[in-house]
N, C-alpha and C positions, 0 to 999 in steps of 0.2 A: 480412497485417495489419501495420500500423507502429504499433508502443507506444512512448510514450514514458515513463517509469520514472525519479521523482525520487527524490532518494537511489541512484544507481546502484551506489552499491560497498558496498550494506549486504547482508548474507548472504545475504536474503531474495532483492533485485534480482537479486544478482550467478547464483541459483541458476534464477530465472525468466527472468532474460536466457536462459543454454544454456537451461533448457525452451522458449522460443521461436525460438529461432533452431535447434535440432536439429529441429522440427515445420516451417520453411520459414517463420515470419515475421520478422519486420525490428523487435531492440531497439536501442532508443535509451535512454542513462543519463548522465541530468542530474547533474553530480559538482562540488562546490566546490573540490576537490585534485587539478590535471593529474597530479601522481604516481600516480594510481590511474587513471590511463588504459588502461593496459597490461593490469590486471586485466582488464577491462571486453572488449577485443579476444582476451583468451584465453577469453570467455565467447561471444562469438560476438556483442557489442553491439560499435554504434559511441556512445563518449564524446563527452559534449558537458559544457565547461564550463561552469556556470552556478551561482552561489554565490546559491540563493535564499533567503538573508538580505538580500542588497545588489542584484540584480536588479530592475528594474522589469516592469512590464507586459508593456510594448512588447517588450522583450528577451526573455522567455519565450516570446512567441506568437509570436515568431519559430523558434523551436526547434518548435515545434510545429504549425506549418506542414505537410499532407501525411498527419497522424499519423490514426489511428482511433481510439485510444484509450490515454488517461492511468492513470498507476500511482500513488499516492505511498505509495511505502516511505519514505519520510525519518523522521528522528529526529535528535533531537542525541547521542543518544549515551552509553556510559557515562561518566562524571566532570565532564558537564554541569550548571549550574546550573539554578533555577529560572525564569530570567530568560530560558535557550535554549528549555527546555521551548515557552515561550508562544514564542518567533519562528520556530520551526521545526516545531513540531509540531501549533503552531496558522496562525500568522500564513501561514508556506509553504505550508500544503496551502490554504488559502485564496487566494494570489497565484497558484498551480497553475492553481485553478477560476477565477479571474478570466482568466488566458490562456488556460484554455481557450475558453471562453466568446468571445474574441475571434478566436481563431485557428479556430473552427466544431468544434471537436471535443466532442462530446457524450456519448460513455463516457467516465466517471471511477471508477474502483475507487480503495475509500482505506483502507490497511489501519490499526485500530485497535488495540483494544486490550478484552479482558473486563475487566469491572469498573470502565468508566466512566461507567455507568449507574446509581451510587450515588452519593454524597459520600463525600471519604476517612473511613476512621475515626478515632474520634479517637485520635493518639497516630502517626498513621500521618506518616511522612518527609518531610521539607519538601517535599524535590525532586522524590519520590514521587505527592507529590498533586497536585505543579503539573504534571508529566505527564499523568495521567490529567485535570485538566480544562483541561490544553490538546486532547489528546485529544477529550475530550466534547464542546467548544468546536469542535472543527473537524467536527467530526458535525454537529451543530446548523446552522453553515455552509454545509455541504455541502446538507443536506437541503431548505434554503429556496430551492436555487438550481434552475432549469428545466435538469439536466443529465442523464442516463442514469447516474446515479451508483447503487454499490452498498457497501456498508462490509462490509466481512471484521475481526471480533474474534479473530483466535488467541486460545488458552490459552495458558499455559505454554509457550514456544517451548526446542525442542533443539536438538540437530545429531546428530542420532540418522539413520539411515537411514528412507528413504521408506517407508509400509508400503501407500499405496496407500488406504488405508482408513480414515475418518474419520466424525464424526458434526459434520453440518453444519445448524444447524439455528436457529432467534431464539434458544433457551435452551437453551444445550448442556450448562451444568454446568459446574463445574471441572473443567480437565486439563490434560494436556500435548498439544504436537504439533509433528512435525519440520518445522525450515524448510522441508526441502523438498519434503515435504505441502505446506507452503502455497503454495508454488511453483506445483505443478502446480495446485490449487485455484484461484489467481488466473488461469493460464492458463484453466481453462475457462472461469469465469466472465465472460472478456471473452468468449467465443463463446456466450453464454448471455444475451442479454439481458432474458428474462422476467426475470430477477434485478434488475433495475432497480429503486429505490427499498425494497430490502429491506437490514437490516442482520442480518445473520448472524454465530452465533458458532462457530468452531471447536474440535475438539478431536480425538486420535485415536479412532479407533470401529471397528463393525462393519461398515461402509456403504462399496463400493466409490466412489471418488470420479465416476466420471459418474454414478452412479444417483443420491448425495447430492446433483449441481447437481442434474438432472431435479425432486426434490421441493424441492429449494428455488426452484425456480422454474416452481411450480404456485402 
C-alpha cells in the first residue's frame, strides 16, 4: 500500500510513517520545510515537498499519483494564529480531498480532533476555538464529498508509550491517548474499509486495537 501523509513531520505522521514502512508499505510525507527531510528518511518515508498553504490542485494530485490512500495529519501548530488554524486545518485538508478526488484516490483518513462537535465555550481561547472549527469545518468538508473517507478524533494526545489497547468507538468519553496508539490505529484503519464514512473517537482503553477496528466497523 502507498499512503500519502500530509503534515509528514508532525509526531503522529512521523510515527505512522516507521508503523508502515516496518509492516512492508510505502510512506510518503508531504512537508513545507526540506529541513525535515531527513527526519522523514530515518522513518522509513520518502519526503516530498509540498507547502499546502501555497500549492495548487494540479500540484498535489501530482504527488498523489499511484497512492491508495490519503492521511491528513496537518496542523499549524503550536504559536500559530487563528488565521493558520482556518488555512491549514481547514482550507488543506480540503485542497488534500480536492487532489484527491482528481488523482482517483478514494481512501482519505483525517485526523481530528474530540470536542468539535460542540461550539467553544464561552470564555474559551481565540486561537483555541478557531481550531476546533476549522477542525469541524473540515469534517463537514469531508463528509459531503463521494470519498472512502473515515475521521479519527483522539483524546488527549501523549508521548507516553504504546499500550496497544484503546476504546475506539462515536462516543468514547474524555481521555488521553499515545501518539503512537494512534499510529497504529490509523494504520489499521486504512486496511479496514468497512470504517468508511464513520467518525470515531479515541482514547486509551481496554480493547485490543484489531478487535476495536473489527467493532468499529460493523
Amino acid at each position: 500500500m502507498r499512503v500519502v501523509i500530509a503534515g509528514g513531520h508532525g509526531k503522529i505522521a512521523l510515527l505512522l510513517e516507521r508503523h508502515l514502512a516496518d509492516r512492508g508499505d510505502t510512506a510518503v510525507g508531504l512537508i513545507r520545510n526540506p529541513d525535515q527531510a531527513d527526519d522523514l528518511r530515518a522513518a522509513g518515508a520518502t519526503p516530498i515537498v509540498c507547502d499546502l498553504e501555497h500549492a495548487d490542485v494540479d500540484e498535489v494530485a501530482a504527488h498523489l499519483r499511484d497512492a491508495d490512500a490519503v492521511v491528513f495529519a496537518a496542523g499549524a501548530g503550536p504559536g500559530s494564529g487563528a488565521a493558520r488554524k482556518d488555512t491549514v486545518d481547514r482550507a488543506a485538508a480540503a485542497l488534500l480531498a480536492d487532489a484527491a478526488t482528481r488523482a482517483g484516490v478514494r481512501r482519505y483518513l483525517l485526523v481530528s480532533s474530540m470536542g468539535v462537535d460542540r461550539p467553544p465555550a464561552a470564555g474559551t481561547d481565540d486561537v483555541w476555538a478557531a481550531y476546533l472549527r476549522a477542525k469541524r469545518a473540515a469534517e463537514d468538508d469531508l463528509g459531503a464529498r463521494d470519498l472512502t473517507w473515515t475521521v479519527l478524533r483522539p483524546g488527549r494526545l501523549t508521548d507516553d508509550e504504546p499500550t496497544g489497547q484503546v476504546t475506539l468507538t462515536r462516543h468514547a468519553g474524555r481521555g488521553a491517548i499515545s501518539r503512537a496508539d494512534v499510529a497504529v490505529v490509523l494504520g489499521a484503519l486504512l486496511d479496514e474499509p468497512r470504517t468508511a464514512g464513520a467518525t470515531l473517537e479515541l482514547v486509551s482503553g481496554p480493547t485490543p486495537i484489531a478487535d476495536a477496528i473489527r467493532a468499529a466497523a460493523l
